[in-house]
Backbone as numpy.savetxt, mean C-alpha at the origin, in Angstrom:
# Nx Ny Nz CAx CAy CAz Cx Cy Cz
12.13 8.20 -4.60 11.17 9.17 -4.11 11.45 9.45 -2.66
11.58 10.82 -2.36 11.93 11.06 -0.92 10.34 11.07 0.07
10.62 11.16 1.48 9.40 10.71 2.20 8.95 12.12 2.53
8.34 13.04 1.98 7.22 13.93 2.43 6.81 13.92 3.81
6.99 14.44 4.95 5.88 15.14 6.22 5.34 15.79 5.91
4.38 15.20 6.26 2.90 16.61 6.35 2.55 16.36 7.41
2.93 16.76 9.07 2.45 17.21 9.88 2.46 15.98 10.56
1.67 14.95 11.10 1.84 13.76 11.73 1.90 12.81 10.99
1.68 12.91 9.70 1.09 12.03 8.74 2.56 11.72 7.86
2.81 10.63 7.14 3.85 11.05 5.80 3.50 10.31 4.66
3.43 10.09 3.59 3.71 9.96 2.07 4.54 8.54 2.29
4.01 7.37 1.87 5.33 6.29 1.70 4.52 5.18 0.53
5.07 4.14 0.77 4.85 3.28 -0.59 3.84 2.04 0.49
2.78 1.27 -0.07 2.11 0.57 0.76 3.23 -0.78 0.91
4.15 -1.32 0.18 4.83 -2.16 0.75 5.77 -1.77 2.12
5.73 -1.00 2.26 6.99 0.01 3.54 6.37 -0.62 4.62
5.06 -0.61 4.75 4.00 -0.83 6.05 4.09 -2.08 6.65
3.60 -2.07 8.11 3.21 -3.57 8.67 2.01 -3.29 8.68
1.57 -4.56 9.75 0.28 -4.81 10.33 0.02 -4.20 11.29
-1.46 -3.69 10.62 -2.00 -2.74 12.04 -1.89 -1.34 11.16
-1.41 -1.19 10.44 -0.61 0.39 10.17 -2.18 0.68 8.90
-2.25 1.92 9.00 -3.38 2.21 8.46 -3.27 3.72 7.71
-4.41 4.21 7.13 -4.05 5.20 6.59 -5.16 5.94 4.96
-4.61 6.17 4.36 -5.84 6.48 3.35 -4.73 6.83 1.75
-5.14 6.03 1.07 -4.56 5.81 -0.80 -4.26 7.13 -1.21
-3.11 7.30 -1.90 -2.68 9.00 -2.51 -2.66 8.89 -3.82
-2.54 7.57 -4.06 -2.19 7.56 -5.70 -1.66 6.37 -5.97
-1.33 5.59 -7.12 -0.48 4.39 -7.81 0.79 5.27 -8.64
1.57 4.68 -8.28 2.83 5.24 -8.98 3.81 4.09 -9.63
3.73 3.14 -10.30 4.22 2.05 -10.57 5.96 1.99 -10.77
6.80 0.99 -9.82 8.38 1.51 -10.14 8.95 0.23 -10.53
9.93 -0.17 -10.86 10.83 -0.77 -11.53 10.48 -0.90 -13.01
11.20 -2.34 -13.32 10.91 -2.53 -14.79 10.34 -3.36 -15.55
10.14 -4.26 -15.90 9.48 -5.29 -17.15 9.90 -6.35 -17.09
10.14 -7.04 -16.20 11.02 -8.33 -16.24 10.26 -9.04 -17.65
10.47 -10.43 -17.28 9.73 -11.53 -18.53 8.26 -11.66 -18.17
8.65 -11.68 -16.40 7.09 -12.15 -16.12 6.48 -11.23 -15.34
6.56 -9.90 -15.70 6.04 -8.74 -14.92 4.96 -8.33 -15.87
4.12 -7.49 -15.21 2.94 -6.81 -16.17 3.39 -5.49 -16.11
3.30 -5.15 -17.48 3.46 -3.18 -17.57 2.84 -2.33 -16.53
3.59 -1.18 -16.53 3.15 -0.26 -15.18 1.65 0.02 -15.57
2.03 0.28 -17.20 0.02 0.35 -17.56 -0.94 -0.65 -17.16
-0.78 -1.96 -17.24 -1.29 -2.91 -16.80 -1.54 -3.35 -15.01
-0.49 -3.16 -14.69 -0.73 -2.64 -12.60 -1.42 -1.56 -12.37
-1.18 -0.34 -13.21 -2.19 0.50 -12.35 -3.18 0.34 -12.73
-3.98 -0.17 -14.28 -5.35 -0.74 -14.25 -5.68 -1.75 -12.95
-4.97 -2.38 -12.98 -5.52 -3.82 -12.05 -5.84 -3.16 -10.98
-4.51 -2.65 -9.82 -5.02 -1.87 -8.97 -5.87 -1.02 -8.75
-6.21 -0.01 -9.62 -8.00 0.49 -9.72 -8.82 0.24 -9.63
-8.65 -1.61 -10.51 -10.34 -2.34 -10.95 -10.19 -2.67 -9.11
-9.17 -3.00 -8.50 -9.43 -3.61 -6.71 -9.81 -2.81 -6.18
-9.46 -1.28 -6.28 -10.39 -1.03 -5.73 -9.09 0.61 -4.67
-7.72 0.32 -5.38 -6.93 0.94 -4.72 -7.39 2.40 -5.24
-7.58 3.58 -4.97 -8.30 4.67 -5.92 -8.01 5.86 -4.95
-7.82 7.14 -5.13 -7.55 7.91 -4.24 -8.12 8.40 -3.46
-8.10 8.29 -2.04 -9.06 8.90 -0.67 -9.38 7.38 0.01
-9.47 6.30 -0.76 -9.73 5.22 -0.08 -8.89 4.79 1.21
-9.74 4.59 2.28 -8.73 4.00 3.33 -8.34 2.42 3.59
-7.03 2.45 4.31 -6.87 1.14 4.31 -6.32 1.01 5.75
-6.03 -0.55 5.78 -5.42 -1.20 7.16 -4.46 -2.44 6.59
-3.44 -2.64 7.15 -2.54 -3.61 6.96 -3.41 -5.04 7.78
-3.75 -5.82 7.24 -4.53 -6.96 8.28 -3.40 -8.07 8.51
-2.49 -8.20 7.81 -1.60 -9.65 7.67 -0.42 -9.97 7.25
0.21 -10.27 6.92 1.47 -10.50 6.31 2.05 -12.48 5.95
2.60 -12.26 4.62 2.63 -14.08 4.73 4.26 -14.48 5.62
4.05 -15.84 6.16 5.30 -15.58 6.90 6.70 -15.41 6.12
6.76 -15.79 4.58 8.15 -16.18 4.29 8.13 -15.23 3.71
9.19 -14.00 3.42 9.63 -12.79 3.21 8.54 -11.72 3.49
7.65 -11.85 4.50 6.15 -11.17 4.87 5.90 -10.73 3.02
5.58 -11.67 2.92 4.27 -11.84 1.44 3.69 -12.97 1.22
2.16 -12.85 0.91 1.51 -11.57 0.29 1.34 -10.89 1.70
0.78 -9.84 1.56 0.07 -8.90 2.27 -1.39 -8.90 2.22
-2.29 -8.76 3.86 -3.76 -8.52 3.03 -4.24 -7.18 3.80
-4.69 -6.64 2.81 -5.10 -5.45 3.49 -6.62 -4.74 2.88
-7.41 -4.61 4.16 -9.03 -3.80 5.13 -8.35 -2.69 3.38
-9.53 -2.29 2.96 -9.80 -1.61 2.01 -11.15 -1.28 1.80
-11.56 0.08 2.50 -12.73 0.52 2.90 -13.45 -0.76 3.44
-14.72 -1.19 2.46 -15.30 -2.29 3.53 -15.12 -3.79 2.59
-13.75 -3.85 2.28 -13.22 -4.82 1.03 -11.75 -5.64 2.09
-11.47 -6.97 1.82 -10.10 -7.36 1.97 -9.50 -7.69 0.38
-8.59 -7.39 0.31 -8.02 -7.89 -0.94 -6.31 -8.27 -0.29
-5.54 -9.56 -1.15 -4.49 -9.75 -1.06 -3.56 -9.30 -2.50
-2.06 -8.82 -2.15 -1.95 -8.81 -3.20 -0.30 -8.83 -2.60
1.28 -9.04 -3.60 2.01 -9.07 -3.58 3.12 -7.87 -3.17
4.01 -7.83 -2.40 4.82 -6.46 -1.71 4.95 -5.99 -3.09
5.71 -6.60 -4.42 6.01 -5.81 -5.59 4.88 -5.40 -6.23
3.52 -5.32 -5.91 2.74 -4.55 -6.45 2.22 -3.48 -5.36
2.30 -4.17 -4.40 2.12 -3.13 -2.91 2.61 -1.85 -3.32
4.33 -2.17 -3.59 4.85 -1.24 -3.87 4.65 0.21 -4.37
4.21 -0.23 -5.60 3.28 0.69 -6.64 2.56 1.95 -6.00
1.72 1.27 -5.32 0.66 2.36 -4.17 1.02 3.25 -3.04
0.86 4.59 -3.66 1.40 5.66 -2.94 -0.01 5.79 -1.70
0.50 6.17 -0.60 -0.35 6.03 0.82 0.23 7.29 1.90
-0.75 7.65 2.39 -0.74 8.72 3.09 -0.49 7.98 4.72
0.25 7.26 5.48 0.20 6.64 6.83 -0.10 7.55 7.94
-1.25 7.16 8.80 -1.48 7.75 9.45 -0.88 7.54 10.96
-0.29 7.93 11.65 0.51 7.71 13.01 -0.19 7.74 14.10
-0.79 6.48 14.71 -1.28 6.54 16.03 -0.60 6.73 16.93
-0.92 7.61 17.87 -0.06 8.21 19.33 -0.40 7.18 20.21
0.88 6.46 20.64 0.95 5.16 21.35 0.50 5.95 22.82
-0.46 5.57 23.67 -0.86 5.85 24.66 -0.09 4.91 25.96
0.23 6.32 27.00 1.42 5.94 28.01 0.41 5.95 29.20
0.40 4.85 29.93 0.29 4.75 31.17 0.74 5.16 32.48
């Protein structure tokens, strides 16, 4: 999937993100494949719904684990939830770009 601009804003996958980085949910788009111990794309994008990932919802990157930065936890409207970069993945996100202020 290529990265969309829209203006200050762009289109990316919620695993792409760090901490701090914020923004508002576009959609679940589930990618790879089925390993042995994977759950169907049907089965992730339920899960991710029942948490709460849903479109217009905003979020915030709060954390990262130290060894390959996973899990991830991430501010979800007025919710924290943790969940794994390969399901991160899944979740299409609108990032919003704060203008670093110069002294």
């Amino acid at each position: 999937m290529g990265v969309p601009e829209m203006g200050r804003e762009s289109v990316l996958r919620l695993n792409e993100l760090a901490i701090g980085d914020s923004g508002v949910i576009r959609g679940i788009e589930p990618v790879g494949g089925n390993g042995a111990h994977e759950m169907s794309a049907d089965e992730l994008e339920r899960r991710l719904l029942e948490m709460g990932f849903v479109e217009g919802a905003r979020f915030e990157i709060l954390h990262e684990g130290l060894i390959g930065r996973d899990p991830i936890a991430v501010k979800l409207d007025d919710m924290r939830v943790a969940l794994r970069r390969r399901e991160a993945a899944a979740i299409l996100v609108e990032h919003q770009h704060v203008p670093v202020l110069q002294s």
